[in-house]
N, C-alpha and C positions, 0 to 999 in steps of 0.2 A: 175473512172470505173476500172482501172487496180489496183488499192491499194485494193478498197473494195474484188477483185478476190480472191487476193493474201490474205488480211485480212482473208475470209471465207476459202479457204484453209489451212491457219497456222492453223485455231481454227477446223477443221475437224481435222488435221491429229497433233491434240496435239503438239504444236510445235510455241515457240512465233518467233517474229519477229528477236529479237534481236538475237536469238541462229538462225534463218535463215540466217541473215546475216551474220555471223562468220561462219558459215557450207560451205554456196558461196566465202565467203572469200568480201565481199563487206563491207564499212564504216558503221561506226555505224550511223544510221540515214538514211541509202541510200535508204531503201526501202519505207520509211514514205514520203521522199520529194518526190516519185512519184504520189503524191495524187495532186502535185501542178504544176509538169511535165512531162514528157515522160522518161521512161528509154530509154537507148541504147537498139538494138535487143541482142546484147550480153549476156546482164544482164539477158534480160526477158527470154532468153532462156537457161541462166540454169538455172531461178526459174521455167520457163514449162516442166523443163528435171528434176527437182527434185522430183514434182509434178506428174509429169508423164503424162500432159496436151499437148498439141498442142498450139504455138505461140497462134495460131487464137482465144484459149479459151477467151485469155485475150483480145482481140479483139471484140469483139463480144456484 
């Protein structure tokens, strides 16, 4: 649920994964294996700070 969030946000705001990740400064791959676990709130909160979304978005 939170990959596909994140998925539908990169592809709105022109912007793949891979240069997301470099931008967060997070590994290459990190934002893909959350399709199969949980991020830290860390994480997800500067993808909802970049975004410019609410934790909860992703929640939801």
């Amino acid at each position: 649920m939170i990959l596909k969030k994140i998925l539908k946000l990169a592809e709105k705001n022109n912007i793949s994964i891979s240069c997301l990740e470099k931008t967060l400064g997070f590994g290459n791959g990190t934002i893909k294996k959350w399709g199969e676990s949980s991020p830290s709130v860390d994480k997800l909160k500067k993808v909802a700070d970049y975004f410019g979304v609410s934790i909860e978005y992703f929640l939801e």
